[in-house]
C-alpha positions as a Markdown table, in Angstrom:
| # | Residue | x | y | z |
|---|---|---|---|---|
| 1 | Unk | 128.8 | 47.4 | 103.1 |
| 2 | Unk | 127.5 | 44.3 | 104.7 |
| 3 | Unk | 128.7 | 40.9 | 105.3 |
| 4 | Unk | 127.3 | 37.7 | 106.3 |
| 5 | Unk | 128.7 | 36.1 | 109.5 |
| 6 | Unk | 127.9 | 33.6 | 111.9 |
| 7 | Unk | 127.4 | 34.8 | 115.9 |
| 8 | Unk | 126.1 | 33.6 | 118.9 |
| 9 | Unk | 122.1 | 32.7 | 119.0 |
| 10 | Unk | 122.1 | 35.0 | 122.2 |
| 11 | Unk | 124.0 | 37.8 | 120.4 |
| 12 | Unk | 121.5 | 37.4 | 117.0 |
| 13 | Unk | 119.2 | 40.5 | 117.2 |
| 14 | Unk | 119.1 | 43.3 | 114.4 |
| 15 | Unk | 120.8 | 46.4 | 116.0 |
| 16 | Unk | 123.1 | 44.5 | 118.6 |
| 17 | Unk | 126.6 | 45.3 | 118.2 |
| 18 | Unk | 129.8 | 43.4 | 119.2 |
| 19 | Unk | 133.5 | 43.6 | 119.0 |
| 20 | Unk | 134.8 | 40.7 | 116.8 |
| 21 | Unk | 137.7 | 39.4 | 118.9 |
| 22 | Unk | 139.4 | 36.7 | 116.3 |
| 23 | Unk | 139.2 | 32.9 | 116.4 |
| 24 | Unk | 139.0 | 31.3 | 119.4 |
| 25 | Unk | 140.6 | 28.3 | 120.6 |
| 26 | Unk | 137.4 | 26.3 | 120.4 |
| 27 | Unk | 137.2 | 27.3 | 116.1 |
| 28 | Unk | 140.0 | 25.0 | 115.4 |
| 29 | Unk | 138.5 | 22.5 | 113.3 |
| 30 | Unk | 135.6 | 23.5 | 112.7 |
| 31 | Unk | 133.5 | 23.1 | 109.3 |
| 32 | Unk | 132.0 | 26.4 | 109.5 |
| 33 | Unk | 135.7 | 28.7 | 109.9 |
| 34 | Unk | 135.1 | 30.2 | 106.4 |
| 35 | Unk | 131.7 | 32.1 | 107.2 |
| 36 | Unk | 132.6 | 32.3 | 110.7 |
| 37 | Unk | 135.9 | 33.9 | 111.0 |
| 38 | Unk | 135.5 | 36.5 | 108.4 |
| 39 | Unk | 135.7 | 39.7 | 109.9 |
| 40 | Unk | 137.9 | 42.2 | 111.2 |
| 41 | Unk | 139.7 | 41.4 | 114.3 |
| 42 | Unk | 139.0 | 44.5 | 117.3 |
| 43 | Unk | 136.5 | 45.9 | 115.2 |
| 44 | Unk | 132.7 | 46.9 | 116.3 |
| 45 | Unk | 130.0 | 45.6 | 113.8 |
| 46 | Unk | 126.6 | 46.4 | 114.2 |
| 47 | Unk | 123.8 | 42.9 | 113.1 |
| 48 | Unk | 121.9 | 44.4 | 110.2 |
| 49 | Unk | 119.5 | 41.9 | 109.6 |
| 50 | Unk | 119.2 | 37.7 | 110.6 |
| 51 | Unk | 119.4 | 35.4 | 107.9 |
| 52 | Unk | 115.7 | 33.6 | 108.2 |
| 53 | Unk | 116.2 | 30.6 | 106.5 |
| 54 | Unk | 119.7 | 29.9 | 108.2 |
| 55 | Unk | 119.6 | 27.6 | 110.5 |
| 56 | Unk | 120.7 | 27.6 | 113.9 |
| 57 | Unk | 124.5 | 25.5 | 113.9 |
| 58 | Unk | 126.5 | 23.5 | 116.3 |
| 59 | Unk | 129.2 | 25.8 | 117.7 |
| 60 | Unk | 131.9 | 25.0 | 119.9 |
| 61 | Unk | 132.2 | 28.4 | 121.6 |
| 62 | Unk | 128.5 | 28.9 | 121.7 |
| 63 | Unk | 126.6 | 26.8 | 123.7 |
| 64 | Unk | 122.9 | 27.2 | 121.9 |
| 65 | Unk | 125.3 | 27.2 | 118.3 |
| 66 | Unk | 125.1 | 30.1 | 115.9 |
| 67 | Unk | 123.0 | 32.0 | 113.3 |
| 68 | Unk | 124.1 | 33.8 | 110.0 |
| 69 | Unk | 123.7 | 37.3 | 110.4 |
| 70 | Unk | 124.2 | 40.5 | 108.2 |
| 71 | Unk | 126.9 | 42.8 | 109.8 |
| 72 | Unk | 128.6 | 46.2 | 108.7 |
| 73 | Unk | 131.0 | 48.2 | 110.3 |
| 74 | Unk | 129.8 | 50.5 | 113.3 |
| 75 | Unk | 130.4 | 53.9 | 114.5 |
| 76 | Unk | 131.8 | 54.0 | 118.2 |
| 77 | Unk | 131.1 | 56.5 | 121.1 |
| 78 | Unk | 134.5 | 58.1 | 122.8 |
| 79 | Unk | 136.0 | 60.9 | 124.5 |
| 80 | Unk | 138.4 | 62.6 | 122.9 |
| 81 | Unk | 140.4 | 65.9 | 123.8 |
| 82 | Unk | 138.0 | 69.2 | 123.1 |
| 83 | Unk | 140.8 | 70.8 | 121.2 |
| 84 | Unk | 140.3 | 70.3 | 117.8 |
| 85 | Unk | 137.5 | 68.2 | 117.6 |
| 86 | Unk | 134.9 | 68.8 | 115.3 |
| 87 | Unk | 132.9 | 66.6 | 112.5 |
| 88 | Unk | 135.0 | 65.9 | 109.6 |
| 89 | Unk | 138.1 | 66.0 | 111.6 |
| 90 | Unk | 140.6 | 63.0 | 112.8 |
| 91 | Unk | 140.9 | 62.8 | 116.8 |
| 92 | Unk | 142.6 | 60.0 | 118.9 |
| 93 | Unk | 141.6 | 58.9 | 121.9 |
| 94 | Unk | 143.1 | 61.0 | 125.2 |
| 95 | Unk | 145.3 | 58.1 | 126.7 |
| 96 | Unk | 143.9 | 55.3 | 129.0 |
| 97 | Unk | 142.3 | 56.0 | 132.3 |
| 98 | Unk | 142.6 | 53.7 | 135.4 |
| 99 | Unk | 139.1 | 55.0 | 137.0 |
| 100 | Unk | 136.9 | 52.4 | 135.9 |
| 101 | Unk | 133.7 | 53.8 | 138.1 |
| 102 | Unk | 134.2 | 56.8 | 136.1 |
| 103 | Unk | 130.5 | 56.9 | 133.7 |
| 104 | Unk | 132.8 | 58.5 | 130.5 |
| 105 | Unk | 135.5 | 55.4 | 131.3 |
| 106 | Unk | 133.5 | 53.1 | 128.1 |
| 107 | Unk | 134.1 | 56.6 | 125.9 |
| 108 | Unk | 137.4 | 57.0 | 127.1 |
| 109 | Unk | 138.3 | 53.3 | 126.4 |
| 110 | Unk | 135.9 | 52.6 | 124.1 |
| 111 | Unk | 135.9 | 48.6 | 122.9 |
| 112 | Unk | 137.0 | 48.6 | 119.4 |
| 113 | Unk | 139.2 | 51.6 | 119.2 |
| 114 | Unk | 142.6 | 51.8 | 120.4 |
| 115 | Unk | 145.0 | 54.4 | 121.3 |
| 116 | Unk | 147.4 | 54.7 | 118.5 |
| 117 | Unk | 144.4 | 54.7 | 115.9 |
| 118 | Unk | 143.2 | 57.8 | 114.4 |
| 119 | Unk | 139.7 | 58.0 | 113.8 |
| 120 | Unk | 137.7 | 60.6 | 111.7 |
| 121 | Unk | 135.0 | 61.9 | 113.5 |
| 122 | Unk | 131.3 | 61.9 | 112.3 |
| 123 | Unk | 129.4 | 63.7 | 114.9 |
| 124 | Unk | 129.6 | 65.3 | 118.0 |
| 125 | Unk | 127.4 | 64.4 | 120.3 |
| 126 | Unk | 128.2 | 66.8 | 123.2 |
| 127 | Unk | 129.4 | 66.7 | 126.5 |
| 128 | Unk | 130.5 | 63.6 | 128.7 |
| 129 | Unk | 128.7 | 61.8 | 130.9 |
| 130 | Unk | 131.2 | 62.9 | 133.7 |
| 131 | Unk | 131.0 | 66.1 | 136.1 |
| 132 | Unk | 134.1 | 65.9 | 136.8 |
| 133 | Unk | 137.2 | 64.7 | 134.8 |
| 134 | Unk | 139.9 | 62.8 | 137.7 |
| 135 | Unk | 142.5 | 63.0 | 135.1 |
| 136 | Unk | 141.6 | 66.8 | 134.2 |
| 137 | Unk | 141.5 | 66.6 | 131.1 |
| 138 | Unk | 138.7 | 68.8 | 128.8 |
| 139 | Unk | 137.3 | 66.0 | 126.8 |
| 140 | Unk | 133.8 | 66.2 | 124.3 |
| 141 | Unk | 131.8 | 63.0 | 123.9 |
| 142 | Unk | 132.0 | 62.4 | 119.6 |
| 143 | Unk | 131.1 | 59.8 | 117.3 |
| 144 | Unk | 133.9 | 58.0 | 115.0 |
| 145 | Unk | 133.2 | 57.3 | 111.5 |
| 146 | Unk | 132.8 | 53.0 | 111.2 |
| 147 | Unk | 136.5 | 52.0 | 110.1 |
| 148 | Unk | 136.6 | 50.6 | 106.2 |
| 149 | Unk | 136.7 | 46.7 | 106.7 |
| 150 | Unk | 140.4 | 45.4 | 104.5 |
């Protein structure tokens, strides 16, 4: 299901995806909270198409304004333990990991999911980016299902 919402001019391109992080300090007061604020906090949407004859609006959190967009819901990339995992089942995500040079570190803390959600998985994509997993732990690379907006 899509929904119309304001972003960032930058941020405006079909196929870009973001996590919507909640009102900012700079929304209060602003004429444009309604079709701005409107989405689910800590949730990764995906731009589905730019609203043409929108125009470009004053923003005090972005600097060159913001554009009405179409957004729905996206899937998100993680690593989560082998056991288990299949499409169609629920996985979590394996705990946090402090080594940030890892390359499976944005799978294994992947923005928009947390670690006491439960996500159903859609896909698997295969194995992780890493050789070598510093926490040991046999993880496969999935794809979550894009979390119902409430």
């Amino acid at each position: 299901m899509t929904t119309v919402t304001l972003v960032g001019t930058r941020l405006a391109e079909v196929g870009e995806e973001f996590v919507y992080r909640g009102e900012a300090s700079g929304c209060e007061g602003c004429p444009y909270r309604d079709q701005c604020l409107n989405l689910t906090a800590d949730r990764r949407y995906r731009i589905t198409d730019i609203r043409q004859s929108g125009q470009t609006l004053d923003c005090a959190v972005h600097q060159d304004g913001v554009r009405a967009v179409e957004v729905e819901p996206a899937p998100i990339r993680a690593n989560v333990p082998s056991k288990g995992a299949y499409a169609g089942s629920k996985a979590r995500l394996a705990g946090p990991c402090p080594h940030t040079e890892c390359p499976s570190h944005p799978y294994c803390e992947p923005a928009g999911a947390d670690f006491d959600g439960e996500y159903r998985i859609d896909d698997i994509v295969g194995d992780p980016p890493h050789d070598y997993c510093m926490l040991d732990r046999d993880l496969t690379l999935v794809e979550f299902e894009p979390p119902e907006d409430t």
